[in-house]
Backbone as CSV, one residue per row, in Angstrom:
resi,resn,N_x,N_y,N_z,CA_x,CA_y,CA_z,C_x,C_y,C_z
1,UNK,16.482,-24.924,-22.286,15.593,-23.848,-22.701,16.231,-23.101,-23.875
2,UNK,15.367,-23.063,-24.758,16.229,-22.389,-26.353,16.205,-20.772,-26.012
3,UNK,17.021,-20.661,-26.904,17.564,-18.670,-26.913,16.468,-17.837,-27.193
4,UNK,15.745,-18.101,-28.006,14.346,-17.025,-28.274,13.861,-17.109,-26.763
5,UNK,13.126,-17.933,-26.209,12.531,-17.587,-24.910,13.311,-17.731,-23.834
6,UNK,14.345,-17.673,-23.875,15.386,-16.894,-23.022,15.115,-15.763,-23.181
7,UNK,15.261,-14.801,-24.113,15.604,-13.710,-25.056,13.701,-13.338,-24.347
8,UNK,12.764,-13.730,-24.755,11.577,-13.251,-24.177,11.707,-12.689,-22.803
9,UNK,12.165,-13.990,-21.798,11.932,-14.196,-20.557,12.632,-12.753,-19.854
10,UNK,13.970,-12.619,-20.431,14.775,-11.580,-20.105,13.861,-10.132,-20.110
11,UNK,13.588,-10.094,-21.391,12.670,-8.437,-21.688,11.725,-8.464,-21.303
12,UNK,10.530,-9.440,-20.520,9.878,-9.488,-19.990,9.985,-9.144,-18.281
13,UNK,11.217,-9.532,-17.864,11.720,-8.917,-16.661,12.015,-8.039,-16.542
14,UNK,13.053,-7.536,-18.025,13.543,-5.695,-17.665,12.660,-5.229,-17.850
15,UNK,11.529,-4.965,-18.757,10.025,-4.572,-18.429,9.428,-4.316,-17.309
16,UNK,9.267,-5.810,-16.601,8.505,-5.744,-15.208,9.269,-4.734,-14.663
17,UNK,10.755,-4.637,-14.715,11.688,-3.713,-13.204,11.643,-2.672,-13.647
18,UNK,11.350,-2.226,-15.108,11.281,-0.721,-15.136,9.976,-0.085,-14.668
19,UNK,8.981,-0.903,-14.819,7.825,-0.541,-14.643,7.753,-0.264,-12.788
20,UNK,8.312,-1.541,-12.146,8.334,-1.502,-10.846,9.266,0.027,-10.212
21,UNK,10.290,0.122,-11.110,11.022,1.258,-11.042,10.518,3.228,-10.834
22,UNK,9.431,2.476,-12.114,8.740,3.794,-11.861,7.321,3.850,-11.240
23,UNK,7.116,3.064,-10.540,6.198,2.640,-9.684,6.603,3.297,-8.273
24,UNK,7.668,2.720,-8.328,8.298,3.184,-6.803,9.170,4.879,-6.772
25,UNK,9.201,5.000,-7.843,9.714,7.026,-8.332,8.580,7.460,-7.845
26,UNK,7.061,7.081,-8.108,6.070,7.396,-8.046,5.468,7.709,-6.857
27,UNK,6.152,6.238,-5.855,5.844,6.558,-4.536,6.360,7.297,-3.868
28,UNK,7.466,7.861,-4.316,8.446,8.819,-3.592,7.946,10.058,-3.486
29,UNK,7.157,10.250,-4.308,6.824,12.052,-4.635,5.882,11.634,-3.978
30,UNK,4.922,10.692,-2.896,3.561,11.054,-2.149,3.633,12.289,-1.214
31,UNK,2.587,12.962,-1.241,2.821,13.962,-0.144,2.624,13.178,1.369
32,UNK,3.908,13.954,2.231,4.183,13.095,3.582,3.153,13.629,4.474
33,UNK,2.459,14.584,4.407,1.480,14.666,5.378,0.667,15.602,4.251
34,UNK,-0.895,15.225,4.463,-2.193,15.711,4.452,-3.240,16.092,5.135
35,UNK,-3.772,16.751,5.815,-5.032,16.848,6.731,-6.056,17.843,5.912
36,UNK,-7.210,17.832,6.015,-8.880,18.242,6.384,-9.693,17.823,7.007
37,UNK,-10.389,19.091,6.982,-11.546,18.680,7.635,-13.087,18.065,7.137
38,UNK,-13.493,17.786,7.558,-14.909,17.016,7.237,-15.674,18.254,6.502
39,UNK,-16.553,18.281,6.092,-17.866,19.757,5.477,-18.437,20.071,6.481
40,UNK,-18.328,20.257,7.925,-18.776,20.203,8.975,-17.791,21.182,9.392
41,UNK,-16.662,20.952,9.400,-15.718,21.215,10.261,-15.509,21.382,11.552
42,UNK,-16.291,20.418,11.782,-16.395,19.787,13.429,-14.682,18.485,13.389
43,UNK,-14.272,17.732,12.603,-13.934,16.949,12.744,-12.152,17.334,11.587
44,UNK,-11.564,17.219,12.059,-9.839,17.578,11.159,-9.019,16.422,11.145
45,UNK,-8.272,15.802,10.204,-7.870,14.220,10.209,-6.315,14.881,9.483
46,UNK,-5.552,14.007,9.668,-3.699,13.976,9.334,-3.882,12.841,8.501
47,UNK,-3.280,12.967,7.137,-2.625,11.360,6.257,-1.183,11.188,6.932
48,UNK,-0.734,10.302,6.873,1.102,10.149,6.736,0.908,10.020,5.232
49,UNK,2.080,10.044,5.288,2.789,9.661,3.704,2.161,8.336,3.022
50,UNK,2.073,7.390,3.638,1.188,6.295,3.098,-0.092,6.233,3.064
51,UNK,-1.073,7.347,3.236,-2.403,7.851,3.339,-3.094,7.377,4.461
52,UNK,-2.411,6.960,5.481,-3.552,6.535,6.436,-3.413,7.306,7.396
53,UNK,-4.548,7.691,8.134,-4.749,8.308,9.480,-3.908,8.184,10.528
54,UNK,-3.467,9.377,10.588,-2.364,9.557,11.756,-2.629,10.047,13.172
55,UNK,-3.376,11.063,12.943,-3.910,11.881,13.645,-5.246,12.603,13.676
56,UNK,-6.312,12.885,14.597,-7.340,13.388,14.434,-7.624,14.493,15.464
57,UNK,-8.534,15.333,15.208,-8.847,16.862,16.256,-10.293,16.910,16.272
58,UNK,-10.720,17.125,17.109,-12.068,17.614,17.257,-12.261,19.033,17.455
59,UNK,-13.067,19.418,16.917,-13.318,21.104,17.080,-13.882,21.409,18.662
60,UNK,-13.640,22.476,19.070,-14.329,22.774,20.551,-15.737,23.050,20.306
61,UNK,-16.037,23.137,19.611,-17.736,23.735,18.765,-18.255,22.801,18.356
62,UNK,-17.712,21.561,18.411,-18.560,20.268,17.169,-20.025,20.060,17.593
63,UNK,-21.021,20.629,18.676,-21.820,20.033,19.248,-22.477,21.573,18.165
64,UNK,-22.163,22.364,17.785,-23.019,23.099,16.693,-22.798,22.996,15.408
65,UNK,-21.519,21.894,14.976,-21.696,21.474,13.854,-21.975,19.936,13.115
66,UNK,-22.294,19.260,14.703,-23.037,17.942,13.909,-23.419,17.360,14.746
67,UNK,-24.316,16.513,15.145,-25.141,16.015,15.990,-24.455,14.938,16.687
68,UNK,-24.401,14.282,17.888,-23.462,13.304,18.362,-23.655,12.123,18.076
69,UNK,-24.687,11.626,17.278,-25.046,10.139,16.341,-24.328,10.603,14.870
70,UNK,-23.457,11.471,14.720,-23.068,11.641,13.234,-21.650,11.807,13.213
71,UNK,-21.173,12.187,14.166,-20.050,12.141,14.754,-19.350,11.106,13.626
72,UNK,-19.308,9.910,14.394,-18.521,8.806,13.162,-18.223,9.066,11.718
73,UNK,-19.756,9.323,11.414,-19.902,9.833,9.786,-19.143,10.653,9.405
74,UNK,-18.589,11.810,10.271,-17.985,13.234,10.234,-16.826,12.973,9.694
75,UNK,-16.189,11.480,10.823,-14.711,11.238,11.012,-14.445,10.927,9.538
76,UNK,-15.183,9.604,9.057,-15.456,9.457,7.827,-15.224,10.531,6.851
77,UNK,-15.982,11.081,6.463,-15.787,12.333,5.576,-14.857,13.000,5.660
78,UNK,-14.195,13.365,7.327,-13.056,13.995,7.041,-11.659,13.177,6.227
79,UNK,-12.064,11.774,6.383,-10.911,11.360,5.944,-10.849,11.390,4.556
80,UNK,-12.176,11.174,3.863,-12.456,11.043,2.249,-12.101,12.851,1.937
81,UNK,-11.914,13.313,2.704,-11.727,14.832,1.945,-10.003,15.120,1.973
82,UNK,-9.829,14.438,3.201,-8.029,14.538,3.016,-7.736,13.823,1.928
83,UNK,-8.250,12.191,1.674,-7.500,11.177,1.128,-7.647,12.208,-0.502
84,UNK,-8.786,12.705,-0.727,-9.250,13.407,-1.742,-7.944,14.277,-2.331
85,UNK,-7.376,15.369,-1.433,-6.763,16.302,-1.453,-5.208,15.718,-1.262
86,UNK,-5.301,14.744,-1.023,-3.771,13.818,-1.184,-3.816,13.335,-2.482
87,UNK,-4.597,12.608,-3.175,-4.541,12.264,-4.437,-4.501,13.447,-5.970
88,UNK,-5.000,14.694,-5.036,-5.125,15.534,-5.874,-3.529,16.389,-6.336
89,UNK,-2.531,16.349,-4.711,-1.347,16.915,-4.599,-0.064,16.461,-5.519
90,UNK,-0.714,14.820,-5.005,0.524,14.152,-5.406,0.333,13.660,-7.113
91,UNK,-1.021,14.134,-7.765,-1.179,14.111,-9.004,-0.730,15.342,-10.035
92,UNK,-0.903,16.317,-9.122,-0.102,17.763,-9.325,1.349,17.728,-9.645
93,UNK,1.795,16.774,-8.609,3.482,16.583,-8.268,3.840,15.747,-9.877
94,UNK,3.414,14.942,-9.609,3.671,13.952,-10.774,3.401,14.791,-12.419
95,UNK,2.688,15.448,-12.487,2.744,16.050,-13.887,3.291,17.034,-14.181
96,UNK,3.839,17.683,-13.172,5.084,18.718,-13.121,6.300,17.997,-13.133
97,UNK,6.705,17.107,-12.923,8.146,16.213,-13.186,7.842,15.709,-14.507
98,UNK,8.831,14.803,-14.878,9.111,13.990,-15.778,8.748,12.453,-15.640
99,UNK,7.942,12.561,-14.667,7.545,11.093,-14.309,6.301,10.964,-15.525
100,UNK,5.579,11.851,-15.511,4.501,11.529,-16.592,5.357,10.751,-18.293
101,UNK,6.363,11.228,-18.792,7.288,11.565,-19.431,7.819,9.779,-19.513
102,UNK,8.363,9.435,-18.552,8.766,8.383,-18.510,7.674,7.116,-18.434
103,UNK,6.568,7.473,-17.596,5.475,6.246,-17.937,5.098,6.273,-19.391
104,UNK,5.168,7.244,-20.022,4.717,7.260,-21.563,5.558,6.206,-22.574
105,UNK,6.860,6.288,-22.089,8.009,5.843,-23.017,7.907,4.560,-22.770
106,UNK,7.982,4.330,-21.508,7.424,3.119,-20.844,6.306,1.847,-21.324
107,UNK,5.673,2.489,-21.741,4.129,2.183,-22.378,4.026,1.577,-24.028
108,UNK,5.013,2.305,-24.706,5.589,2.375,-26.019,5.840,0.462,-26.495
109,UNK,5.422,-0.084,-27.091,6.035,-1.414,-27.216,7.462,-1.383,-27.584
110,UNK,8.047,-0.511,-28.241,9.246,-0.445,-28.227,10.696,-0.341,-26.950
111,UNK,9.581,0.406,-25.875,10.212,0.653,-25.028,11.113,0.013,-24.453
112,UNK,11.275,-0.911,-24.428,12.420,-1.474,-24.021,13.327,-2.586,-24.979
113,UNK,14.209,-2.047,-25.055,14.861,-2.366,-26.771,15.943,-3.459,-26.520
114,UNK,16.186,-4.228,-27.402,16.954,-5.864,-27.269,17.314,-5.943,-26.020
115,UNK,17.075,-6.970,-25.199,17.637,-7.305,-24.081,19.567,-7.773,-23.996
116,UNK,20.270,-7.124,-23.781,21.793,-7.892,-23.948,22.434,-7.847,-23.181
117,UNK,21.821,-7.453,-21.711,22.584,-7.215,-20.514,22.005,-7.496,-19.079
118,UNK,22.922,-8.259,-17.948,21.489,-8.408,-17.189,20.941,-7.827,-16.560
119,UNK,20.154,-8.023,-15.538,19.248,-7.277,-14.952,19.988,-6.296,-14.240
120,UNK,21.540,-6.898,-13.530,22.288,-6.275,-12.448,22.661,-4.987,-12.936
121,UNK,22.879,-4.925,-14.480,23.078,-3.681,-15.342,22.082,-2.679,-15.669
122,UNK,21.121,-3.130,-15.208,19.850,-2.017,-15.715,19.993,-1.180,-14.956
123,UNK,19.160,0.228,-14.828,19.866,1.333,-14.008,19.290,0.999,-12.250
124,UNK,19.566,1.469,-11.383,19.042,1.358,-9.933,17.199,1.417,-10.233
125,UNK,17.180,2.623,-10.921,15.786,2.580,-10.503,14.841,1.968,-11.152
126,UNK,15.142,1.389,-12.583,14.669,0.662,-13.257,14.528,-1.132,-12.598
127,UNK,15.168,-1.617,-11.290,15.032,-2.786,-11.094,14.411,-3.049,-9.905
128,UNK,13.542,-3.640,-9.905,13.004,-4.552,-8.430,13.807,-5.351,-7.429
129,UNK,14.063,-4.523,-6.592,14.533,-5.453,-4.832,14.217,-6.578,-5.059
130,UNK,15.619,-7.551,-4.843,14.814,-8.633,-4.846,15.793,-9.436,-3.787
131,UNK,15.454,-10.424,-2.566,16.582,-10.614,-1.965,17.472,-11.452,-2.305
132,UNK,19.063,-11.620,-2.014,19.779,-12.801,-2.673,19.378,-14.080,-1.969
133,UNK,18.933,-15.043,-3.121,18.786,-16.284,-2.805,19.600,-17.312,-3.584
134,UNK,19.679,-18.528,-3.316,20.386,-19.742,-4.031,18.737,-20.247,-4.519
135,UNK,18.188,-20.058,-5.799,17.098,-20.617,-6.871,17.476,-22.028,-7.040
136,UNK,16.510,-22.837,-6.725,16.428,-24.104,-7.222,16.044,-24.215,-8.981
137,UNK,16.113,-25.820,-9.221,15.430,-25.651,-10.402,14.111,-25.471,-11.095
138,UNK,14.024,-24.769,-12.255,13.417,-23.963,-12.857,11.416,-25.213,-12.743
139,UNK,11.914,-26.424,-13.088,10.744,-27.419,-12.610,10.399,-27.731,-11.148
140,UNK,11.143,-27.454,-10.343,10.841,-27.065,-8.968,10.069,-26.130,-8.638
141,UNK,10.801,-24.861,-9.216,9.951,-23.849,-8.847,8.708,-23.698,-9.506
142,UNK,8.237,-24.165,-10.911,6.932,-24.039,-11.449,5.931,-24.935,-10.496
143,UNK,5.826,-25.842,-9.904,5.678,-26.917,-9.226,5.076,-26.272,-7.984
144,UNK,5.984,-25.682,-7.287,5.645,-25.150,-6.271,4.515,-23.660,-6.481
145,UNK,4.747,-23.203,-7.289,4.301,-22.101,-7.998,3.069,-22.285,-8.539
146,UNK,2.565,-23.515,-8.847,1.208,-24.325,-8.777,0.126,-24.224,-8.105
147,UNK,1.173,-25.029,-6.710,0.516,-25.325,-5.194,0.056,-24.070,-5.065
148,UNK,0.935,-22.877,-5.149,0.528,-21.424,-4.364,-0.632,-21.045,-4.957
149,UNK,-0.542,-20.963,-6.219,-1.414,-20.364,-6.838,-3.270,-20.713,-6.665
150,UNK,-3.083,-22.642,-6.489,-4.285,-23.367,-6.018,-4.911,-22.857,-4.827
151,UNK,-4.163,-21.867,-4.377,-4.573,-21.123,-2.656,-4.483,-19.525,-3.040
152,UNK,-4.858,-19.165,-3.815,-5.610,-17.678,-4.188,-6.474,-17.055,-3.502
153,UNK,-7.299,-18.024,-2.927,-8.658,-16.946,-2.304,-7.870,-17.021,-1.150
154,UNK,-7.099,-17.929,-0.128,-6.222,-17.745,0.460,-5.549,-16.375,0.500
155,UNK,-4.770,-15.741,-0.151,-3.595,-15.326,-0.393,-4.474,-13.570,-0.396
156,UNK,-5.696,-14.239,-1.245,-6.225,-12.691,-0.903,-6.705,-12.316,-0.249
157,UNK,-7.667,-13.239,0.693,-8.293,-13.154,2.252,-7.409,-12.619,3.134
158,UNK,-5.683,-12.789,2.739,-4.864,-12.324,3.569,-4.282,-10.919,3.346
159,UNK,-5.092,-10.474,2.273,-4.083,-9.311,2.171,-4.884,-8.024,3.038
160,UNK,-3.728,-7.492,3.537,-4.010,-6.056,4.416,-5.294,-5.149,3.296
161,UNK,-5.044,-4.997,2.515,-6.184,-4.548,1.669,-7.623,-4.681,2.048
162,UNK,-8.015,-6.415,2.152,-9.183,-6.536,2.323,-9.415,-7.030,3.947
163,UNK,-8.739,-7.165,4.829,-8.775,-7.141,5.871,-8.681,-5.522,6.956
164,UNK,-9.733,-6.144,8.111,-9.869,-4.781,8.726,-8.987,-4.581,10.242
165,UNK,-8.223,-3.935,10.820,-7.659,-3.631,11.650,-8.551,-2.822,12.823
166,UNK,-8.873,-3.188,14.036,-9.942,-2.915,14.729,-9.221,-2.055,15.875
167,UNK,-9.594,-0.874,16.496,-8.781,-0.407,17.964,-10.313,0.133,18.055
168,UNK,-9.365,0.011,19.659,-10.999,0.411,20.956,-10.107,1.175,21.565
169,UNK,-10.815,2.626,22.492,-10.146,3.101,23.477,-10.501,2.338,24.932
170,UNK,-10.374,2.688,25.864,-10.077,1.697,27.171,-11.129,1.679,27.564
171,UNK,-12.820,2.853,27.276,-14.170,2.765,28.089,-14.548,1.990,26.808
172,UNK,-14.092,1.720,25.773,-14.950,1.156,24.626,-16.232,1.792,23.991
173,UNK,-15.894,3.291,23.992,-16.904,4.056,23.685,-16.772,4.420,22.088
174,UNK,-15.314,4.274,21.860,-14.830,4.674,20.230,-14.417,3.553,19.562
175,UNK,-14.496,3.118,18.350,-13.721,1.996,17.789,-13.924,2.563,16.420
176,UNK,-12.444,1.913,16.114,-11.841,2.581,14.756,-11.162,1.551,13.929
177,UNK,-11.728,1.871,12.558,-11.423,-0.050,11.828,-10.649,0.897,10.692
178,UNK,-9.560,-0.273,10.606,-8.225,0.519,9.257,-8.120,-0.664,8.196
179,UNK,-7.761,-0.562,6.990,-7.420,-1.645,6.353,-5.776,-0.615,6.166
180,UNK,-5.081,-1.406,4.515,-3.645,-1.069,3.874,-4.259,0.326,3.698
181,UNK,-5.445,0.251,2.903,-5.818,1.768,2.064,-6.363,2.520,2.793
182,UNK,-6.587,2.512,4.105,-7.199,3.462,5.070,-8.270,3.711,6.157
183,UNK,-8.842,4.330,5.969,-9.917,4.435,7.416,-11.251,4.028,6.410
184,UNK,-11.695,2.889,7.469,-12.395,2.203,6.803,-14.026,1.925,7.764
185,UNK,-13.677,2.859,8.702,-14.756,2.493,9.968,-14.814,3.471,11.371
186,UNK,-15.281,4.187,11.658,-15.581,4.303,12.712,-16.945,5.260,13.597
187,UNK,-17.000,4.402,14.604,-18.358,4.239,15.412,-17.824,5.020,16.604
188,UNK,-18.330,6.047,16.910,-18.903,6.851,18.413,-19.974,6.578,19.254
189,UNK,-19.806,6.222,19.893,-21.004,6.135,21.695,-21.674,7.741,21.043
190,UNK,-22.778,8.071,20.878,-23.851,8.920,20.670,-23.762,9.610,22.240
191,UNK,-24.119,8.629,22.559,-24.442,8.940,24.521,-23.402,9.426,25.346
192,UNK,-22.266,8.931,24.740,-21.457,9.549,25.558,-20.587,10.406,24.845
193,UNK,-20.568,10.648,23.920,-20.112,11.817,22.988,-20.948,12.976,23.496
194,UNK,-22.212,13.138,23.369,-22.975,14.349,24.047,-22.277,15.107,25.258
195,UNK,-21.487,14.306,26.452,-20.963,14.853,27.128,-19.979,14.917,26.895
196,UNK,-19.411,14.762,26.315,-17.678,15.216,26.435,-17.197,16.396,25.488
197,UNK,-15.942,16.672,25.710,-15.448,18.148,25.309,-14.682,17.428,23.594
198,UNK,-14.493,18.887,22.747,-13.633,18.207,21.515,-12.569,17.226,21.439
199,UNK,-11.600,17.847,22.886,-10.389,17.058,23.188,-10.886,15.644,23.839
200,UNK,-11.943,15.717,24.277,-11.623,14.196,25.021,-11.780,13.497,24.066
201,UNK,-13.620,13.490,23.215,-13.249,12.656,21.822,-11.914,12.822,21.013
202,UNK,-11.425,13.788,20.734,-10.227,13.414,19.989,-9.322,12.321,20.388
203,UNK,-8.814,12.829,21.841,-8.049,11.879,22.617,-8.545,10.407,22.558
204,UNK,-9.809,10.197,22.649,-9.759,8.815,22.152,-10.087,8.018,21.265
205,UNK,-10.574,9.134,19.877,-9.857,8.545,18.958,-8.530,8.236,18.062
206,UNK,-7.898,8.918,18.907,-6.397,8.584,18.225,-6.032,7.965,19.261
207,UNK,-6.683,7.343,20.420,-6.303,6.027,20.914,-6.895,4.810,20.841
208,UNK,-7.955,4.784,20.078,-8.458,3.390,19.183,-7.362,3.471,17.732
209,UNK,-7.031,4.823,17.090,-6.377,4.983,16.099,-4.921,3.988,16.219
210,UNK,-4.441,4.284,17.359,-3.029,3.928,17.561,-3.002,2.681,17.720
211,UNK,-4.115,1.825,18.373,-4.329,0.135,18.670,-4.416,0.039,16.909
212,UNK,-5.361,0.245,16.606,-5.856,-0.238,14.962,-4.397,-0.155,14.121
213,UNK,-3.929,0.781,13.924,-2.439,1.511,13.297,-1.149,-0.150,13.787
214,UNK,-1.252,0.088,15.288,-0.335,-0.782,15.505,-0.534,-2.565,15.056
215,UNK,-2.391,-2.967,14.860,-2.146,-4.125,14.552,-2.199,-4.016,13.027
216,UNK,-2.087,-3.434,12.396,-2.423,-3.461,10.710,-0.574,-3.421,10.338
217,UNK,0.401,-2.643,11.511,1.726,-2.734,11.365,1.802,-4.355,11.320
218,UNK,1.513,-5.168,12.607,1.508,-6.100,13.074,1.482,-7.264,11.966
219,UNK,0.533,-6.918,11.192,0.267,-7.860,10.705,0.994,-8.097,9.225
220,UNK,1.412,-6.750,8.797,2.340,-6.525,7.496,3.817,-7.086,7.836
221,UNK,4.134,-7.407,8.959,5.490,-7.774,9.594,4.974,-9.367,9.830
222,UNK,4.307,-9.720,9.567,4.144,-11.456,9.671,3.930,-12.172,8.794
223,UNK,4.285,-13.419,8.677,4.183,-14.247,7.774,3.067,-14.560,6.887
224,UNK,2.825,-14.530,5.466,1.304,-14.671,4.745,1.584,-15.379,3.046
225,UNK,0.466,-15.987,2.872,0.948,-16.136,1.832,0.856,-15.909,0.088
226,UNK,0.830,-14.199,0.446,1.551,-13.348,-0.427,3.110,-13.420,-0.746
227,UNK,3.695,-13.586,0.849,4.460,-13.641,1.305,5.761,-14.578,0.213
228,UNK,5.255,-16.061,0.772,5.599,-17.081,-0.042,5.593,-16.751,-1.309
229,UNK,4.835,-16.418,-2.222,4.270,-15.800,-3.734,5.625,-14.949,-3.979
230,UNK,5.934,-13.779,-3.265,7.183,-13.238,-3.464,8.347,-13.852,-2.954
231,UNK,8.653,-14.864,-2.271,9.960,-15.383,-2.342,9.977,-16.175,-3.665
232,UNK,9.190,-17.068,-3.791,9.284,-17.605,-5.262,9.790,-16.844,-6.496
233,UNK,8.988,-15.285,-6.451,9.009,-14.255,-7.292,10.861,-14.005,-7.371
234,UNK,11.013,-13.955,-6.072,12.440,-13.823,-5.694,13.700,-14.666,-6.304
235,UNK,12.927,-16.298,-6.102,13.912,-17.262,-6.877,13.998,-17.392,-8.265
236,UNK,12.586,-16.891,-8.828,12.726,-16.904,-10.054,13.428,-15.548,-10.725
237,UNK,13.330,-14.676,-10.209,14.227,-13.560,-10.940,15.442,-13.984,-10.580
238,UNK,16.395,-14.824,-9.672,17.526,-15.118,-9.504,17.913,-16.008,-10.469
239,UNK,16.883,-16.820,-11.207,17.447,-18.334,-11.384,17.041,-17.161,-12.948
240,UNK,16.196,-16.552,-13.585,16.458,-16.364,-14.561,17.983,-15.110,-14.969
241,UNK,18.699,-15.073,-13.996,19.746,-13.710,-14.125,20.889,-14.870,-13.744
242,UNK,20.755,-16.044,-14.319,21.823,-16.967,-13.999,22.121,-17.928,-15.201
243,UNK,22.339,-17.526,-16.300,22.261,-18.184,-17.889,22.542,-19.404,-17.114
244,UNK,23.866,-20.085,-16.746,24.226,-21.327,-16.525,23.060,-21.913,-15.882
245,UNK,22.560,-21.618,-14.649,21.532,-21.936,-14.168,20.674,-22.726,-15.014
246,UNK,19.832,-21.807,-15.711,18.900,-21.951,-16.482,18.818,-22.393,-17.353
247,UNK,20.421,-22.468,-18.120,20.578,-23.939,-19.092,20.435,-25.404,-18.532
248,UNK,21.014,-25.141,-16.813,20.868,-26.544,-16.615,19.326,-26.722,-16.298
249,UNK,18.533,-26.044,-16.234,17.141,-26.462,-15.933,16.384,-26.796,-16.995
């Protein structure tokens, strides 16, 4: 492989890791908890730090502020008003630092100036995790990198994103659907919402919450093949931070 696209390949990576760098600065400043309530204020919802539903409350009054077929809808809204007021915080956060500052410079085609050092030298936060592996060769890995790619609708059918995470409480009166990005669903018994108190609905929706929560964990901890896509990702940032390597390929 000749020195110019060496010389590409390189600044094309310290690129990617700065960018990933301040990607992940970015995630740091999320606000760790958010809650509102619905326009009702029958219904009060918790973000975690990763915006999804943690926790939910029912008002002791909700039966004078929304009808028990709307209920669901409520939950809904309350969450679009937190997720609302989370995006609004942590956009606040970000333009009061220097993070705005640094995506700019970032952005600059200049920004990242002759490559002459490797990746291991770039600063901490400027580089992407990547785990140590032994990289095969460079025609190996394009090869394989093929195959993966021929399985796309695959890869995205699998991602937590577009998949839904389902919990039921134990009468099966509540069910609550989650994807990666959040609350994405949920249905109340009409009929049996009419009788019950704020706390009991609450109580069981943050126990369909906690089934749904735990398989959407479940499933980010198992094998997919995104998965595969980033170990490759993995060998190839190894095998290109290995000149000898990569001459012999």
């Amino acid at each position: 492989m000749n020195d110019e696209l060496m010389h590409e390949l390189a600044r094309m990576e310290q690129y990617a890791a700065m960018l990933q760098g301040l990607l992940k600065e970015a995630d740091a400043t999320a606000p760790q908890r958010t809650q509102a309530e619905d326009t009702s204020g029958a219904v009060n919802i918790v973000l975690d730090a990763a915006g999804l539903p943690e926790r939910m409350d029912v008002s002791s009054d909700w039966p004078r502020r929304v009808k028990p077929d709307a209920l669901g809808a409520a939950v809904l809204n309350a969450f679009g008003q937190a997720s609302e007021s989370r995006v609004q915080d942590w956009s606040r956060t970000l333009e009061g630092g220097e993070w705005g500052d640094k995506m700019q410079r970032a952005m600059r085609e200049d920004s990242v100036e002759q490559f002459t050092t490797p990746l291991n030298d770039v600063p901490a936060m400027f580089r992407r995790d990547t785990p140590p592996v032994q990289p095969r060769r460079i025609d190996e890995l394009a090869e394989e990198m093929m195959r993966e790619m021929d399985r796309v609708d695959e890869i995205a059918a699998d991602s937590p994103l577009v998949q839904h995470f389902e919990g039921t409480n134990r009468t099966r009166t509540v069910t609550v659907k989650l994807n990666a990005s959040g609350l994405t669903g949920c249905d109340i018994d009409a009929n049996w919402a009419a009788d019950q108190s704020g706390g009991s609905i609450a109580h069981a929706l943050n126990e369909a919450l906690t089934i749904a929560r735990d398989r959407l964990r479940d499933h980010a901890g198992a094998p997919t093949a995104q998965g595969r896509l980033d170990a490759l990702f993995a060998e190839t940032m190894a095998l290109m931070n290995d000149p000898r390597r990569m001459a012999e390929s």
